[in-house]
N, C-alpha and C positions, 0 to 999 in steps of 0.2 A: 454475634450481635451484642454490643450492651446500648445500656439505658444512657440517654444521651441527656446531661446536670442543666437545668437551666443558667444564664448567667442573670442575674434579678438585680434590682434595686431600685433607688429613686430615682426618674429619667431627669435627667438635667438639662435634654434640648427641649421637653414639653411646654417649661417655664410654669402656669398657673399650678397651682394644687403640691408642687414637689418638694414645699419649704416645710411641710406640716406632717408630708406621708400620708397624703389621702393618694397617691395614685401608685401603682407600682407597676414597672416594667420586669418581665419576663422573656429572653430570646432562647432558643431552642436552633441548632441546623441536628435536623434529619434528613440522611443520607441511605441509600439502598441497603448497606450494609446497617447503620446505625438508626432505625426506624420508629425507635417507640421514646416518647420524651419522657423524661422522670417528673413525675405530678406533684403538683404545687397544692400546697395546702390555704383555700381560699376564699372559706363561706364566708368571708366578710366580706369581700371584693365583690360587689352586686353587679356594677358596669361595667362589662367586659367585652373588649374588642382584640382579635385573632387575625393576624396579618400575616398573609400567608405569600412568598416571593422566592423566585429564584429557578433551577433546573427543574420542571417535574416529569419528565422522563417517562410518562405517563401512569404516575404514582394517584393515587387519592388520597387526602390531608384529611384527618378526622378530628374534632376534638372530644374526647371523651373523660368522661363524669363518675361516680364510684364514692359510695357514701365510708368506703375503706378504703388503705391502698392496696389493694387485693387485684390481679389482672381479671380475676371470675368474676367480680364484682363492676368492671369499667361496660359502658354502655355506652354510645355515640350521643353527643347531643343533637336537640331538635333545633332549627329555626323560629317556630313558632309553635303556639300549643295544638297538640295534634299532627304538628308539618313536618313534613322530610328531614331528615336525615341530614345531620351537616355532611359533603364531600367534595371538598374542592379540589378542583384538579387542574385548575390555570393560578394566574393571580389574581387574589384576592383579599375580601375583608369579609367576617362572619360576626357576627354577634349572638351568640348562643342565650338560648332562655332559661337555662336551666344552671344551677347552684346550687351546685352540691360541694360537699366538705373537699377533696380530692377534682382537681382537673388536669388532664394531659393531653397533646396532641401526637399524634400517631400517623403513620402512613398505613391505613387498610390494606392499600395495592400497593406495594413497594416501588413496581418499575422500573426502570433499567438508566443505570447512571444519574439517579434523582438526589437532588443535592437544595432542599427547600430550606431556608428561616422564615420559624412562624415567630410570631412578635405578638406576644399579651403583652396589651396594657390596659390595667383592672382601678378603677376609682371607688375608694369606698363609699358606702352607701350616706356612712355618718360617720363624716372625717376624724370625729375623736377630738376636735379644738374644745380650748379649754378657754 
């Protein structure tokens, strides 16, 4: 298995926010063999949407949180405070509540022949315009 690099940057079909680098795109494909995404470093990025597409083979998609990058350290995020477990297993959109330093997404249940791109795209909280 390795850790599978995001490809990132500023999205240029979004149009509003991308002139300035208030919003950043993140794509990930985790595949059966290739499951665990390398974590993106992101306490700034407050608004964050997790788009999750493609074979899942009946995988479960996590996104998990880690105030290091330590694998002892990654914990699943919640939906809401106190709520479930992010674990999607169709397609989907997630918006996790929590922000921590370190986020990655992962397949919990790997599954047989799963072949997902999850798609962050994070907006700063305080775009930084000068």
């Amino acid at each position: 298995m390795a850790v599978v690099n995001p490809t990132s940057g500023h999205p240029t079909s979004v149009g509003v926010g991308t002139e300035d680098g208030s919003v950043l795109k993140c794509v990930w494909l985790l595949t059966t063999a290739d499951f665990v995404g390398q974590a993106v470093k992101i306490p700034e990025w407050s608004d964050q949407t997790w788009h999750m597409t493609g074979t899942f083979g009946a995988a479960t998609v996590v996104v998990e949180t880690a105030p290091v990058d330590t694998d002892a350290q990654y914990s699943v995020c919640k939906n809401a405070a106190g709520g479930a477990a992010i674990g999607v297993t169709v397609q989907g959109v997630v918006t996790p509540i929590e922000n921590s330093q370190f986020m990655r997404p992962k397949l919990s249940v790997v599954g047989a022949g799963a072949s997902i791109t999850v798609t962050l795209i994070a907006r700063r909280g305080n775009s930084m315009r000068t």
